[in-house]
C-alpha positions as CSV (number, residue, x, y, z in Angstrom):
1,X,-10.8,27.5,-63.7
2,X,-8.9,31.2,-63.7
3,X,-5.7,31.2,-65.7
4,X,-2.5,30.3,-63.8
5,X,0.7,32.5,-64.2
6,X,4.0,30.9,-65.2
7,X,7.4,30.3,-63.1
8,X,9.4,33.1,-64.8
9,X,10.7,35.4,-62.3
10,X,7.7,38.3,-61.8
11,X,5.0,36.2,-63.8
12,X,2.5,35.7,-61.1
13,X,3.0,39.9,-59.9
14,X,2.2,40.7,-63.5
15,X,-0.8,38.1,-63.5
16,X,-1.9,40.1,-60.4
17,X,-1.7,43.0,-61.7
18,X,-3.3,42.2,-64.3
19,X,-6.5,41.1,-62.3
20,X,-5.4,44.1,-59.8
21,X,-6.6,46.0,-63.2
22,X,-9.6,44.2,-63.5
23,X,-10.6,45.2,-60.3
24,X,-10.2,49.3,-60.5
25,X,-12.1,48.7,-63.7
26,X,-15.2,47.1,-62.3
27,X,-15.4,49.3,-59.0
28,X,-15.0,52.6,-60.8
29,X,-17.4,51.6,-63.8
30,X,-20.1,50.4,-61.4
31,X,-19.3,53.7,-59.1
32,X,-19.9,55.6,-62.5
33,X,-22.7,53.8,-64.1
34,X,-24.9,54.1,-60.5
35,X,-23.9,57.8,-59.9
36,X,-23.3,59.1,-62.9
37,X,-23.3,63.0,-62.7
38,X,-23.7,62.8,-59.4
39,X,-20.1,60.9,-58.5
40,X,-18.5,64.0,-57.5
41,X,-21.0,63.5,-54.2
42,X,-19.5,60.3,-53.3
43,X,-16.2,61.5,-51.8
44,X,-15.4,57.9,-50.4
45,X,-15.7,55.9,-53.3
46,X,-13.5,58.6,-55.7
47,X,-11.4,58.2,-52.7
48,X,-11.4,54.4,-53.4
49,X,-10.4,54.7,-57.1
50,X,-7.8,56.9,-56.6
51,X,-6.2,54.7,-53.9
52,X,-6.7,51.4,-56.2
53,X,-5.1,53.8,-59.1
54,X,-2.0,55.0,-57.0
55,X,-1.3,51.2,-56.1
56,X,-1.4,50.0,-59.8
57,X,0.6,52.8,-60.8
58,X,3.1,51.4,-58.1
59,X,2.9,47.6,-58.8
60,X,3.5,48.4,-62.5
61,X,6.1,50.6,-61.8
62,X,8.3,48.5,-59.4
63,X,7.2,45.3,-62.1
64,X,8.8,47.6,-64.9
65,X,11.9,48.4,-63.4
66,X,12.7,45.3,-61.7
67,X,12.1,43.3,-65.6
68,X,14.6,46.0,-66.8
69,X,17.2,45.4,-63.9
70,X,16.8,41.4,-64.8
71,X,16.8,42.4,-68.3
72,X,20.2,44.1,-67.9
73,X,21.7,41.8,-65.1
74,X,19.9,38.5,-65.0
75,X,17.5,37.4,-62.4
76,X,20.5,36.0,-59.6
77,X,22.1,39.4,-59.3
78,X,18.5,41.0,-58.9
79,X,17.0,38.6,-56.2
80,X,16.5,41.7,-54.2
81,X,14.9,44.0,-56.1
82,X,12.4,40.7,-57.2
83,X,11.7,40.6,-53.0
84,X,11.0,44.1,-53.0
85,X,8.5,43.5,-55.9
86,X,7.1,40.4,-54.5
87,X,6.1,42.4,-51.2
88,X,4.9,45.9,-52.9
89,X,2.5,43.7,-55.1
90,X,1.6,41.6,-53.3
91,X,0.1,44.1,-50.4
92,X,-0.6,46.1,-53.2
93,X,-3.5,43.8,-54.1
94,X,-4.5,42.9,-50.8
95,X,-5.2,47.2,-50.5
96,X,-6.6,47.3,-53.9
97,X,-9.1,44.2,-53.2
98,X,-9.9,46.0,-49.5
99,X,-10.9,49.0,-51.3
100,X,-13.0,47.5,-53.9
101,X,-14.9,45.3,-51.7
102,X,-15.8,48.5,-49.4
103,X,-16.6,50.3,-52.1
104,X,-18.8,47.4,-54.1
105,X,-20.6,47.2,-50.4
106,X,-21.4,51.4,-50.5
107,X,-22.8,50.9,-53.8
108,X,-25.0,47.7,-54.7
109,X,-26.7,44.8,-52.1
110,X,-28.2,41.6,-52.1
111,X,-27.4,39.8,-55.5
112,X,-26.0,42.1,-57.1
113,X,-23.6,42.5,-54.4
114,X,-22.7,39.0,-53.9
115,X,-21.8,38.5,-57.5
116,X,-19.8,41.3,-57.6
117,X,-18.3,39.8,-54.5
118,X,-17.8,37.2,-56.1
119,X,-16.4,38.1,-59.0
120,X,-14.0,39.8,-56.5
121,X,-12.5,36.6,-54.7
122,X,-12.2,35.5,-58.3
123,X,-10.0,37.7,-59.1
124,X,-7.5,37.9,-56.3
125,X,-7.6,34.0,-55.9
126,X,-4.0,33.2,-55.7
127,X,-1.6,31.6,-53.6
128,X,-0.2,34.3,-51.9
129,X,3.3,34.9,-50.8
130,X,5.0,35.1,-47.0
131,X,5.0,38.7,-46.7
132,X,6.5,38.8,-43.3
133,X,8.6,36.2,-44.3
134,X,10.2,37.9,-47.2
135,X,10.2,41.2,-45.2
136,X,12.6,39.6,-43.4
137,X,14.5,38.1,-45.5
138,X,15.1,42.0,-47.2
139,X,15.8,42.6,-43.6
140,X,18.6,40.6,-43.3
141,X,20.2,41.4,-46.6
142,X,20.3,44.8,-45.9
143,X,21.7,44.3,-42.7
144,X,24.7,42.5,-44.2
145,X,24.9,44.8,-46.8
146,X,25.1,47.8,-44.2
147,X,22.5,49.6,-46.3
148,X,19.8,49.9,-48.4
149,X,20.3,48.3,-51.6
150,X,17.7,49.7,-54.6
């Protein structure tokens, strides 16, 4: 059974970013150990990693800052920013898994493919949250607010 992440505010986002990591690491290292020197020929897969790369960078990013803003101000005053988190990480993985699986397809079959397929759905098992619902709900607190709130 995978690990569960705790209740604390932004534990799951770090527990899928953490398997977000996981990911990047497994498509780029089969990407590099079936190409090797010959990688910089497979345009769409660097393509891939670089996507997966930016959207880590992102999710750790907006994890970071909003865990310094709670830090500072305590979870209540922050709800927002932890919304804004939610959503970014939340899509983040759903790109990041999108890309891996495309790129895991380009490279191996049969098996080998459905295991690392597998190991795929392993690591982006979660319950995941109401996007549109919590887009929403950033919509309407910006509304009352009269403007964008970072």
């Amino acid at each position: 059974m995978p690990e569960e992440p705790g209740d604390a505010p932004l534990e799951k986002e770090k527990y899928m970013l953490q398997n977000a990591k996981k990911l990047v690491i497994m498509g780029a290292g089969s990407a590099v150990q079936k190409y090797g020197k010959e990688l910089d020929k497979e345009q769409e897969l660097l393509l891939n990693v670089a996507d997966m790369v930016s959207e880590i960078y992102n999710m750790e990013a907006a994890i970071a800052r909003t865990e310094k803003a709670i830090e500072k101000n305590g979870a209540d005053s922050e709800t927002l920013k932890l919304l804004y988190t939610k959503v970014l990480v939340e899509e983040g993985l759903q790109n990041i898994e999108a890309d891996a699986k495309e790129s895991l397809i380009h490279m191996e079959e049969g098996d080998t493919l459905r295991t690392m397929l597998s190991m795929v759905r392993k690591l982006t098992r979660r319950t995941p949250d109401n996007v549109i619902k919590l887009k929403r709900e950033i919509a309407e607190r910006i509304v009352q607010e009269k403007k964008y709130v970072v």
